[in-house]
N, C-alpha and C positions, 0 to 999 in steps of 0.2 A: 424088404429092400432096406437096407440100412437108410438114416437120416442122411449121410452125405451125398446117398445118388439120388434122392430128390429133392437136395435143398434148391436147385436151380429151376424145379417145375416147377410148373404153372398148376393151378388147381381145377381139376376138370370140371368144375361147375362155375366159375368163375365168368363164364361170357351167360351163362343163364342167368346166373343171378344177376349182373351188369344190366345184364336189358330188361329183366325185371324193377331191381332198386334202382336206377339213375336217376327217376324222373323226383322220385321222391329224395333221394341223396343231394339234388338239388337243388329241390324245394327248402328244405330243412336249412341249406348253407345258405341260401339266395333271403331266406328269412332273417338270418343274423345279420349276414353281411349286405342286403340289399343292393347287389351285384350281379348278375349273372354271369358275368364273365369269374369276378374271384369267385363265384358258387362252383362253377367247372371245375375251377383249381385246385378246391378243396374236394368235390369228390373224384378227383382226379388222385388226391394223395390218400385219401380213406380206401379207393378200389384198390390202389396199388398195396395197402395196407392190410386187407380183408385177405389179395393173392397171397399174401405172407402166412396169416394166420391159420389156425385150425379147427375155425368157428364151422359148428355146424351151419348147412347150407339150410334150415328149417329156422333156422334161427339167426339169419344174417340180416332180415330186415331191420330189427329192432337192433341190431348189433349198430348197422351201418348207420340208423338215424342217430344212434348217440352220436358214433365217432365220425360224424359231418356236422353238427351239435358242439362239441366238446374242440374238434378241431377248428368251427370258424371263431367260436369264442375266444381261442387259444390268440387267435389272427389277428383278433380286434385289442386284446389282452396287450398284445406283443408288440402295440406301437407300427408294427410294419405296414399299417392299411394308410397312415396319418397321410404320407404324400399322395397318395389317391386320391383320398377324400378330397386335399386340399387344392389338387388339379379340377378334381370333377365341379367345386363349386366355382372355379376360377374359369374355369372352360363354359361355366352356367351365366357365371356372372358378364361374363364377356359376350354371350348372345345374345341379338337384337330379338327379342319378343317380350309383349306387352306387358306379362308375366313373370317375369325375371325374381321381382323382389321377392313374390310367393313360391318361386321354385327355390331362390336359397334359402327361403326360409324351414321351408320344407327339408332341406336336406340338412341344415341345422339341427330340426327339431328330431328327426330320423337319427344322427348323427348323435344328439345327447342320448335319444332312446338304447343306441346299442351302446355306447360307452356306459350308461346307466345298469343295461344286461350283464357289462360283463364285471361287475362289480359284485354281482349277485352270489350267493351260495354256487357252485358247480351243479347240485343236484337240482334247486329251487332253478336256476336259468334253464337244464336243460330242460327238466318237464315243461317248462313256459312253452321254450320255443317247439318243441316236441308238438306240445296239443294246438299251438297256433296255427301248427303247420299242419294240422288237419289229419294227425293220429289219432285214434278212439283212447279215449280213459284206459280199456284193457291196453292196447296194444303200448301206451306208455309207461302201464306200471308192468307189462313184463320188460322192452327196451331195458328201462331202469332196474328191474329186479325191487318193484314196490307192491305191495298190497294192491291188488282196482278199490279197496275202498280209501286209503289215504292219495292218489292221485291226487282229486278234486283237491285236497287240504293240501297238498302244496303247491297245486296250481295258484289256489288262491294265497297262500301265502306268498308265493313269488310275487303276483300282482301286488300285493298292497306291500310289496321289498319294494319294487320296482317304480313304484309310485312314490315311496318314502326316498329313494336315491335321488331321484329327478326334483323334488321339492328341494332335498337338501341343496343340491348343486344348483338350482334354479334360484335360490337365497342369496348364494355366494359367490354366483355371476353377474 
């Protein structure tokens, strides 16, 4: 069948793998963006993106976690999450309970942690939030296309990026 009488279908494995990868597609996003609603969003635009593609369907887990990984990062990147955030603490800050000061604080401290991720290497943040989000070592050095024995070393090298970002910006706040 030529490419042009199937560019408009749908991939026939596509509602399989959906109900498969979702839960993890937004685990992965809800990790970055600590959202559940923008997590939706974003694997909202990564399934729409998968229907496009011509990934094997044995291989679209690891595919999906990157590009819900690489696309909330892109989110936080992009400046576009800033009026959310700035509603969500204002909508926090305005509610009567006893707790207030430690829930902004909290979403402060959450809020330098992703802006701090995404400052990171592309590769170093995604393994981060990859094995954070409860991927095995293999499953994140195939995702990535890495060695299972360099994982750990850039996991941990993310972490001590991740920790040198926040010190630095914690200096010069």
């Amino acid at each position: 069948m030529p490419a042009a009488a199937t560019r408009g279908a749908v991939r026939p494995d596509l509602e399989q793998v959906f109900r498969r990868e979702y839960p993890r597609v937004v685990g992965v996003a809800a990790r970055v963006l600590g959202s559940r609603d923008e997590a939706e969003d974003v694997a909202q635009e990564v399934f729409l993106s998968f229907g496009r593609s011509s990934v094997p369907a044995a291989e679209a887990g690891g595919w999906l976690s990157v590009a819900a990984a690489h696309t909330a990062l892109n989110l936080i990147r992009s400046g576009r999450r800033r009026t959310s955030r700035e509603e969500t603490v204002a909508a926090t800050a305005d509610a009567v309970t006893p707790d207030v000061a430690d829930t902004v604080l909290t979403l402060e401290d959450r809020s330098r942690v992703r802006a701090a991720l995404a400052r990171l290497p592309r590769k170093q943040a995604t393994a981060l939030v990859l094995r954070h989000s409860g991927l095995s070592y293999a499953e994140v050095a195939t995702a990535l296309d890495l060695s299972p024995g360099s994982v750990g070393t850039t996991v941990r090298r993310a972490e001590s990026a991740l920790r040198e970002e926040l010190n630095r910006h914690a200096s010069h706040g």
